[in-house]
C-alpha positions as a Python dict, from the first residue, in 0.01 Angstrom:
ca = {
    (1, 'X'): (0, 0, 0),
    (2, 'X'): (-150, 283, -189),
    (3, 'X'): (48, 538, -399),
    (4, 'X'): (200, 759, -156),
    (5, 'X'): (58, 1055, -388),
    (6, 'X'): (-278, 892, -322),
    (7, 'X'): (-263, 843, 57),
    (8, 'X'): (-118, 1251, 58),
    (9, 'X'): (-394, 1402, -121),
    (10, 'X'): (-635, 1362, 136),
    (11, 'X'): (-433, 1443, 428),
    (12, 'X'): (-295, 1775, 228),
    (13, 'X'): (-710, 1852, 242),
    (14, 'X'): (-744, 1807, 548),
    (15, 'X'): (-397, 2031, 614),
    (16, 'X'): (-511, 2318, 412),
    (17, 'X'): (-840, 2265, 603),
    (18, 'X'): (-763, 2302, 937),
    (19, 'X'): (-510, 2571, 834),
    (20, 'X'): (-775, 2810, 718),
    (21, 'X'): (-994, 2696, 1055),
    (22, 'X'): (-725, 2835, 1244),
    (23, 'X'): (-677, 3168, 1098),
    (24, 'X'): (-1051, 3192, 1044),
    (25, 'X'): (-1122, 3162, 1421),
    (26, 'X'): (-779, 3354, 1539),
    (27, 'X'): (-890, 3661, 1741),
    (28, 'X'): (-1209, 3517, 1802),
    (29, 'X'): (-1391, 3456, 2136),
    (30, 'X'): (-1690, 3235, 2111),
    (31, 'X'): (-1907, 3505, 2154),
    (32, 'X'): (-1781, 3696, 1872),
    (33, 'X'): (-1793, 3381, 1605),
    (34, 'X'): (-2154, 3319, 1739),
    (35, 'X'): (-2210, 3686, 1602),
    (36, 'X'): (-2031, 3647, 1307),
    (37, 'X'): (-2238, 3388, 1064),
    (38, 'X'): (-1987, 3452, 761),
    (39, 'X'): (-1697, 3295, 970),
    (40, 'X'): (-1944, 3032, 1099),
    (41, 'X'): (-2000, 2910, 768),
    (42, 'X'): (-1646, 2909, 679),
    (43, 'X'): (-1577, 2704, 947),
    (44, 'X'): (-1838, 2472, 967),
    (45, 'X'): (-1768, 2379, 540),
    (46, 'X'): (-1414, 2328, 645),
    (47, 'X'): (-1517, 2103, 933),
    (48, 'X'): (-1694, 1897, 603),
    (49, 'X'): (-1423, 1929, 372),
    (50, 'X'): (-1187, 1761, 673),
    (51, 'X'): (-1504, 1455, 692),
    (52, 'X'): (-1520, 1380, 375),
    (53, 'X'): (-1160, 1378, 331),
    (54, 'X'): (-1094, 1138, 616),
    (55, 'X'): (-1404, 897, 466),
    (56, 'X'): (-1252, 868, 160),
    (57, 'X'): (-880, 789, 307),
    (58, 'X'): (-781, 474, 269),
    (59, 'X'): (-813, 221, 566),
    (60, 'X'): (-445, 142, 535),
    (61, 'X'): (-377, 530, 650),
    (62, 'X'): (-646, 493, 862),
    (63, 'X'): (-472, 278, 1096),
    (64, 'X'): (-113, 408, 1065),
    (65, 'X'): (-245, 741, 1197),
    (66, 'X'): (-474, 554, 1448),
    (67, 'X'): (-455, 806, 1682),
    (68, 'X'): (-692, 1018, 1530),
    (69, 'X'): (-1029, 948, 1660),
    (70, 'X'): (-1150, 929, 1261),
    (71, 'X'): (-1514, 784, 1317),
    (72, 'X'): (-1549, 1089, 1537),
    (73, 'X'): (-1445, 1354, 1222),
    (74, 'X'): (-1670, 1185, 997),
    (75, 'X'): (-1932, 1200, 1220),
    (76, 'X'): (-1908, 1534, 1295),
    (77, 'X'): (-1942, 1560, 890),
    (78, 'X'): (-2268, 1354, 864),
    (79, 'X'): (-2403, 1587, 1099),
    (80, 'X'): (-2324, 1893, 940),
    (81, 'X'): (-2442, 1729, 584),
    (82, 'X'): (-2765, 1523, 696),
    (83, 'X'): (-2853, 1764, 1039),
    (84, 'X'): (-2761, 2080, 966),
    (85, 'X'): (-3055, 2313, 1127),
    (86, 'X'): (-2958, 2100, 1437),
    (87, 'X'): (-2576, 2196, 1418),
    (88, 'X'): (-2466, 2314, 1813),
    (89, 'X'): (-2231, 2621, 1808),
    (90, 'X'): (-2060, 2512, 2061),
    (91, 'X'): (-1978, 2214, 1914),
    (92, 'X'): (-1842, 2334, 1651),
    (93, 'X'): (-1620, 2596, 1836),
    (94, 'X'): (-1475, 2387, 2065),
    (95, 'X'): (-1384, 2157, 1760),
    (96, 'X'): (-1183, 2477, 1565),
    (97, 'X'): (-984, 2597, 1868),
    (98, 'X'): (-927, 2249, 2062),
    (99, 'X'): (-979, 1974, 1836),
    (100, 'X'): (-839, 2128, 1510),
    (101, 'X'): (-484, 2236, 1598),
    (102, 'X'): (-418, 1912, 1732),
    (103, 'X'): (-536, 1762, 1405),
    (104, 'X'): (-277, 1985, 1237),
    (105, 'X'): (-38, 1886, 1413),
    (106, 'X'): (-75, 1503, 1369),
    (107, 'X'): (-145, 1549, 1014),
    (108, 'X'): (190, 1729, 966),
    (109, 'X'): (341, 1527, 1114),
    (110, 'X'): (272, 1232, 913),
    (111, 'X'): (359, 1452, 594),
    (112, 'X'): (679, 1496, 700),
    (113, 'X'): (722, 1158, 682),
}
């Protein structure tokens, strides 16, 4: 098994991550983020930061947390890197305010540990 330090770092990224997604969208309605291209980017380079943390996690990790629907996270981040004039708002919404605080929440969990 990987140095515990090791395994950590990423999921601490993707922590901190999804902690600033949250307070970036709170307040928000979806009509007000699609106004607001600032917050948009924030989110959306957060959304990256949380893909390429889970690609480079180890597959050990990988499958202790296998609840989390990884190949779908670093999807989501080679479409924001390689397609990103094609990137759907709505998408990405949906992803901060119902994907991400149950990502939190499993992630914390497991650093608890």
């Amino acid at each position: 098994m990987k140095d515990t330090k090791d395994r950590d770092i990423h999921l601490y990224h993707i922590r901190d991550a999804c902690q600033q997604i949250i307070q970036f969208t709170d307040g928000y309605s979806f009509d007000s983020f699609c106004r607001d291209p600032k917050t948009q980017n924030a989110v959306i380079r957060l959304i990256q930061v949380i893909g390429e943390a889970a690609r480079q996690m180890d597959e050990e990790t990988k499958k202790e947390l296998s609840d989390v629907s990884w190949k779908q996270i670093i999807g989501m981040r080679h479409k924001i890197v390689h397609d990103y004039v094609d990137i759907e708002l709505h998408l990405v919404w949906d992803s901060a305010t119902k994907e991400i605080p149950a990502l939190l929440e499993r992630i914390q969990k497991a650093l608890s540990r």
